[in-house]
N, C-alpha and C positions, 0 to 999 in steps of 0.2 A: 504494500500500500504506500503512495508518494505521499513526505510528509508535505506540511501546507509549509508555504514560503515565508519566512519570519523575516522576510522585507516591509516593515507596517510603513514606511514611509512612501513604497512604489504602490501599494493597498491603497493607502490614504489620496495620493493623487491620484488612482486611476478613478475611484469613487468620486473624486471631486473636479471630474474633465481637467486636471492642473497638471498633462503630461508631457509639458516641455522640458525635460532633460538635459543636459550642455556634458560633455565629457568636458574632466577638467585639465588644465594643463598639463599638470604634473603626470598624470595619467600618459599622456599621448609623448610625453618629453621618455618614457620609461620604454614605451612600444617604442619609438623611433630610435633610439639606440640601436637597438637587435637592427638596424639592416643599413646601417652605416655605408655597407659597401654595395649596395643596392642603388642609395641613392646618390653617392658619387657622381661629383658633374653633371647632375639632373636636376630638373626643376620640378616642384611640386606645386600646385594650384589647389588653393581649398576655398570651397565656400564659405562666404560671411555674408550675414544681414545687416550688417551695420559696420562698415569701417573703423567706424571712433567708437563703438561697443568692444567688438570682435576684435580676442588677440591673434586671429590670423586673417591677413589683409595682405 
């Protein structure tokens, strides 16, 4: 039997239409390490809705 998800905070906003989410920096600074050599001499292009909000611009 799958136990239930003791995430009361993604519960709470999904109950209360509040499920804008943002992955946080530090997060995505931790994945992009691991492929260093991947992105060598490349450019990457990420979405933002807001320039002067959004720390990727």
């Amino acid at each position: 039997m799958p136990t239930k998800s003791s995430n009361k905070n993604l519960h709470q906003a999904s109950r209360a239409k509040k499920d804008e989410f943002y992955t946080q920096l530090t997060d995505i600074e931790k994945e992009l390490k691991q492929y260093k050599e991947q992105f060598r001499g490349k450019v990457a292009y990420c979405n933002c809705d807001d320039p002067f909000e959004s720390n990727f611009f």
